[in-house]
C-alpha positions in Angstrom: 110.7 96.1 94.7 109.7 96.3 91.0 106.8 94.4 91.5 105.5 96.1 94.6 105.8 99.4 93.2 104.0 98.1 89.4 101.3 97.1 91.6 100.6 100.5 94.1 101.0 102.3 90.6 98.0 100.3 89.2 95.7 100.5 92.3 95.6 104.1 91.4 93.9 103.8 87.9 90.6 103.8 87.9 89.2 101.1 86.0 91.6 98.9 87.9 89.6 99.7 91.0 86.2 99.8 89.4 87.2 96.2 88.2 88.5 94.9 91.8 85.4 96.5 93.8 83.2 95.0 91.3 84.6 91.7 90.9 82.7 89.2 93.2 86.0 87.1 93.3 88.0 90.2 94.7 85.5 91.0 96.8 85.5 87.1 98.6 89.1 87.8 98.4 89.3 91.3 100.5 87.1 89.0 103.3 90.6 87.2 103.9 92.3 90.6 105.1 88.9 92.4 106.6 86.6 91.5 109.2 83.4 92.5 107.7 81.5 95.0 107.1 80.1 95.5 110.1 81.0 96.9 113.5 79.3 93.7 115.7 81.0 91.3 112.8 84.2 93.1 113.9 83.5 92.6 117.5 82.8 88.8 116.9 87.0 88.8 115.5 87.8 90.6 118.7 86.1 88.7 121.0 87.3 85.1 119.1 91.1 86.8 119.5 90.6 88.0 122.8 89.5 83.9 123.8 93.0 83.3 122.3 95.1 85.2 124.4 95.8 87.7 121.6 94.8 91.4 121.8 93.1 93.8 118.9 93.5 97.1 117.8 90.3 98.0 115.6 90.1 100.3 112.4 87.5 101.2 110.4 88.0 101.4 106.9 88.1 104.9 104.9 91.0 107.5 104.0 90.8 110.8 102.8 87.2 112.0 103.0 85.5 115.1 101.0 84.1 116.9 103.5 84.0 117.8 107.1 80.5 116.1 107.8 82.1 112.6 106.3 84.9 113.8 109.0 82.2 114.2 111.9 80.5 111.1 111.0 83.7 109.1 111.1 84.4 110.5 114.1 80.8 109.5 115.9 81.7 105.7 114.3 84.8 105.5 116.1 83.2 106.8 119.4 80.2 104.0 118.9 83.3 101.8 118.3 85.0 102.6 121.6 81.9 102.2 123.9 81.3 99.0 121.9 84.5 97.9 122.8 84.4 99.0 126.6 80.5 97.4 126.9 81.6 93.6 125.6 84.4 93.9 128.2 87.1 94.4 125.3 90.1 97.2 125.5 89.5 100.0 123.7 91.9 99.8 121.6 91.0 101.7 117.7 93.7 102.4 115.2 92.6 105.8 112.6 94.3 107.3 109.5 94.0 111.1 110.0 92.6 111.9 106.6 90.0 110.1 107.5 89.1 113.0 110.0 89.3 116.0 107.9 93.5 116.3 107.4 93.3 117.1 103.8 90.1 120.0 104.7 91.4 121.8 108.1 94.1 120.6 110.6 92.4 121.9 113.4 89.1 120.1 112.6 90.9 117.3 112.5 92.7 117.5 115.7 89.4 118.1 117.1 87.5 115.2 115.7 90.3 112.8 116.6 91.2 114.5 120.0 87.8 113.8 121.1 88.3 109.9 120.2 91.6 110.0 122.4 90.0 112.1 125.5 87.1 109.4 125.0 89.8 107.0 125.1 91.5 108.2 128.0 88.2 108.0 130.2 87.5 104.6 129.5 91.2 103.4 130.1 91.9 102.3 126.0 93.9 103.3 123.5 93.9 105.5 120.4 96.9 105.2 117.5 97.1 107.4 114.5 98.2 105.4 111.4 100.7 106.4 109.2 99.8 107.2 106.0 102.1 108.6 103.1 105.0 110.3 103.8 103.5 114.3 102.9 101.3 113.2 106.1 104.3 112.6 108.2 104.6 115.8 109.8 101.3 116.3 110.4 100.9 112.9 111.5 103.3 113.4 114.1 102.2 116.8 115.3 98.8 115.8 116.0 100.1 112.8 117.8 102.5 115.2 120.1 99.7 117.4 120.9 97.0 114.9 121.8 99.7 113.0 123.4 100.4 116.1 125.8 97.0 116.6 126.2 95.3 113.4 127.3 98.2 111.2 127.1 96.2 107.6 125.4 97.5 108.0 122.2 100.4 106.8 119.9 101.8 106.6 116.7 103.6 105.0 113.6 106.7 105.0 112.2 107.5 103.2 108.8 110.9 101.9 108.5 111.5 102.3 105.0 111.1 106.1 105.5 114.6 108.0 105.3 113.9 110.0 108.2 112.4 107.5 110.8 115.4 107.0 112.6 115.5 110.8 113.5 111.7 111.0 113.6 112.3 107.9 116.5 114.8 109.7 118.6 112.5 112.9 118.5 109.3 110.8 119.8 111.2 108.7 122.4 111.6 111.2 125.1 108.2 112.0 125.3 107.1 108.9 125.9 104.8 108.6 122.7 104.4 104.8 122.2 105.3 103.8 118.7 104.6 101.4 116.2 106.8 100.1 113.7 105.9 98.8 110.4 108.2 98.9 107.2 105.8 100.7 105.4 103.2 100.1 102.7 102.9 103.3 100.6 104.3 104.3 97.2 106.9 106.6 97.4 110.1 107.9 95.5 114.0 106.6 96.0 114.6 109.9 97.5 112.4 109.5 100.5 111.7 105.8 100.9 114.5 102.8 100.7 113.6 100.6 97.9 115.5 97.6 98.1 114.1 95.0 100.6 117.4 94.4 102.1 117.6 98.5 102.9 114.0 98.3 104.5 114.7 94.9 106.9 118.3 96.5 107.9 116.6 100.0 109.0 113.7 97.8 110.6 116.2 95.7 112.4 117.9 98.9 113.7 115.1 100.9 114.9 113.6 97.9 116.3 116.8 97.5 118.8 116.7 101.4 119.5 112.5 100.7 120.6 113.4 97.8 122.9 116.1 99.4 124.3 114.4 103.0 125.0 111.2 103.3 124.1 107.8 103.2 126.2 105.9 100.1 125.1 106.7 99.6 121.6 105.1 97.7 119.0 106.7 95.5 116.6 104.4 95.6 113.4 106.0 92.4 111.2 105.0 89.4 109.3 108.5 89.0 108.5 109.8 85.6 110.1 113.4 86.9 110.3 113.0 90.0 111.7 110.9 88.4 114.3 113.5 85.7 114.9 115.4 89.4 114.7 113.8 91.0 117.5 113.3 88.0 119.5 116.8 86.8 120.2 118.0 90.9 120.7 115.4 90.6 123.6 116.9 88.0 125.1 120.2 88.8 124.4 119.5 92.2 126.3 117.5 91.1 128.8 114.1 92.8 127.6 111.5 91.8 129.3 108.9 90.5 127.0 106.2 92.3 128.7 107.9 95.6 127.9 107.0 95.4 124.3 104.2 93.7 122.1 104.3 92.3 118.3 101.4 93.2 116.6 100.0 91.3 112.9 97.5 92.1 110.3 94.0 90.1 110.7 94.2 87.2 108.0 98.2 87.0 107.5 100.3 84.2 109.1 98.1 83.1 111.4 101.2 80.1 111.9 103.5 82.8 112.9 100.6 84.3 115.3 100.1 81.1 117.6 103.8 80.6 117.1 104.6 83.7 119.7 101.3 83.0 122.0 102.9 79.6 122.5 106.3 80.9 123.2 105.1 83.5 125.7 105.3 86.9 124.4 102.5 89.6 123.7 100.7 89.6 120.3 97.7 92.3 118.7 96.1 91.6 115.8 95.1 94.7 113.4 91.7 94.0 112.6 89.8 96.4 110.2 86.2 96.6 108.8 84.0 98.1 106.6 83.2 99.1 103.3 86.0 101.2 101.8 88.5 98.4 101.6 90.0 98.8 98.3 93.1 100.9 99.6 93.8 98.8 102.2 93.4 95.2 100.0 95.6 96.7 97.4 98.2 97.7 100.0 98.1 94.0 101.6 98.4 92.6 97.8 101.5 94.6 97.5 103.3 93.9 100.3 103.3 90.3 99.5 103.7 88.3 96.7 101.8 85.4 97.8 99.5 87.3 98.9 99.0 88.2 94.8 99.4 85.0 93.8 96.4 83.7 95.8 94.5 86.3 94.2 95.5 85.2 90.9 95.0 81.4 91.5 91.3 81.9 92.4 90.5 84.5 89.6 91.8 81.7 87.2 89.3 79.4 88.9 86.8 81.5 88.7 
């Protein structure tokens, strides 16, 4: 994953984000992969998904913030965000990355901040998953998640396939009942803690995904990849899992052909639909993963 890897490297420097924030073609661009900057134009997503049989988990933009009042303020957003939800008759379904809550400043601030989004959560019958973020998070990550988990119980997790450890990660979440997601992962990170060869990643994806059917509590299959789908799919028949026992889940703006493809064929689908402001992380990420996705940004900067 050469490619990939040139291109997380690059979204680090700073004049390459100063150029993409500041470039009106990037920013018409980022509008592809995020659903505005507001909450109620987020809401407008959610409510055109919902009409279309397909679910939402919402996120709002930001990672690793400066200061515990940035923490407490992300915090009240994502309560607004879960009554908003609940009042336009929508689940409550929010997805959070935990530095976004203080994890870089004080654990236990953080585990404070978030565990009053999942006991909010709990009350109004939604859901609250903590993102993965780079693998020094991991641990963290997953601690938090265990605790909350025990405490009020509407909580979950993520677990990145291309990590080394994720299959024994996986096996230490599944007995408590934690529901996972699984994505292949979208984060820099070195040979000896991430696979890097894309046949590596899709065989680990492929086998976690059969140990999550098989045994764990309502898991999500995070994919835009068409064989790994066909993957999952024809394991779940083969075994007999019932298609209401898992859900896929897709990133607002990406293969919206493969979304109405699994509506129409009767399984269980949530979009990933984020908002706000600090969307340079996340656009940069998407870019990454996908080489199309680059090349359509490089087609319309040469028109432009």
């Amino acid at each position: 994953m050469p490619l990939r890897r040139a291109l997380l490297f690059l979204a680090r420097q700073p004049a390459v984000r100063h150029w993409v924030e500041t470039s009106a073609v990037t920013q018409k661009l980022a509008h592809r992969f995020v659903a505005g900057s507001t909450l109620e134009q987020a809401l407008e997503v959610c409510r055109r998904s919902h009409s279309e049989g397909i679910a939402t988990t919402l996120d709002y933009l930001g990672e690793n913030v400066t200061s515990l009042e940035d923490a407490a303020a992300c915090r009240d957003t994502y309560l607004r965000m879960l009554n908003a939800l609940h009042a336009a008759g929508l689940e409550s379904n929010v997805s959070l990355k935990l530095t976004q809550f203080g994890l870089d400043l004080s654990a236990e601030a953080c585990e404070a901040n978030v565990g009053a989004l999942v006991e909010k959560a709990a009350q109004l019958g939604g859901f609250v998953r903590l993102d993965m973020e780079a693998s020094p998070y991991t641990e963290r990550t997953l601690a938090i998640a265990g605790h909350l988990y025990a405490r009020y119980g509407a909580c979950g997790t993520v677990i990145q396939a291309y990590l080394r450890r994720s299959a024994a990660d996986i096996e230490a979440l599944i007995p408590a009942g934690i529901r996972i997601r699984l994505c292949k992962g979208a984060y820099l990170e070195p040979p000896e803690v991430a696979f890097e060869d894309k046949a590596e990643v899709d065989s680990a994806y492929a086998t976690l995904a059969e140990t999550l059917l098989g045994q764990a509590t309502y898991p999500a299959i995070a994919t835009h990849d068409e064989n790994l789908i066909r993957h999952v799919r024809t394991y779940a028949s083969v075994n007999s899992v019932d298609p209401a026992r898992f859900e896929f889940q897709m990133l607002y703006g990406i293969r919206r052909d493969l979304q109405k493809q699994l509506i129409a064929a009767g399984f269980r689908l949530r979009l990933y639909v984020p908002f706000g402001e600090a969307w340079y992380p996340y656009f940069m990420r998407r870019l990454a993963e996908r080489p199309a996705n680059l090349l359509f940004l490089l087609r319309n900067i040469f028109r432009a």
